[in-house]
C-alpha angles and dihedrals in degrees: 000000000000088000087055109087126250129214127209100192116204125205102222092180088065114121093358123162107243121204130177079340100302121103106246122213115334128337118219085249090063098048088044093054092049087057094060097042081062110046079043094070092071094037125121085222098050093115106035093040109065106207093208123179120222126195097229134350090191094240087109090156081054105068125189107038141187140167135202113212130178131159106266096013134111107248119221124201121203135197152189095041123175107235099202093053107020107077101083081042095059092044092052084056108041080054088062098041087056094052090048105094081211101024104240133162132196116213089235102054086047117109108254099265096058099045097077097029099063103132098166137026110186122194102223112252094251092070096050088048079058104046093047090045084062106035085052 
C-alpha cells in the first residue's frame, strides 16, 4: 500500500472574500495550501504524498479543509483548520496516514488541530465491494 500515491486535497475556495460574485485577492485555502507546498519541500514524503488544490470541497462552514485520499484507504476529510498554525500539523498526519496499510487514524495519534475538525470519515470502495459480495 505504501508504493500506491496519496493525495492531500486542498480547498482553495475556503474562507475567500466574495464581491459582486467574483473572489477578491486571496482566500485562506489558498495561503494554507501554499504553506504546505512549502514545508513539503523539505518533507520524506514529497514524492509519494501529492499535495493537490481543489476549487471547492462544499464544506464551505468548515473552512479550512483538507482531505487525505489513497486507493484502498479510508479517506478522511478535516475542517475548520486554522490556516496560520495547522501546516506542520497536516503534514504530521498525512505522514501517518501514509504509513497506515488501511489508513486509519485514531483521534487520539492525530496532531492537536485535526482531533476535534474530522468531518468525514470514508470507508475505501473495496470494503464496501466486499461487504455487498457477502450480503448478496
Amino acid at each position: 500500500m505504501l508504493n500506491k500515491q496519496h493525495t492531500l486535497f486542498v480547498c482553495t475556495t475556503c474562507a475567500s472574500v466574495w464581491q459582486n460574485g467574483k473572489r477578491v485577492g486571496e482566500s485562506k485555502g489558498e495561503q494554507l495550501l501554499q504553506q504546505l507546498q512549502q514545508l513539503a519541500q523539505n518533507w520524506e514524503l514529497q514524492n509519494k504524498f501529492l499535495i493537490q488544490r481543489v476549487e471547492c470541497m462544499s464544506a464551505c462552514n468548515h473552512s479550512c479543509v483538507i482531505a487525505f485520499v489513497a486507493e484502498g484507504k479510508s479517506t478522511y476529510l478535516f475542517g475548520d483548520l486554522p490556516v496560520d498554525s495547522s501546516a506542520s500539523a497536516i503534514l504530521q498526519c498525512a505522514s501517518q496516514y501514509y504509513a497506515k496499510p488501511d489508513g486509519s487514524l485514531s483521534w487520539s495519534e492525530r496532531p492537536e488541530p485535526l482531533k476535534k475538525g474530522i468531518l468525514a470519515s470514508i470507508p475505501p470502495l473495496s470494503k464496501w465491494t466486499k461487504l455487498h459480495l457477502h450480503s448478496c
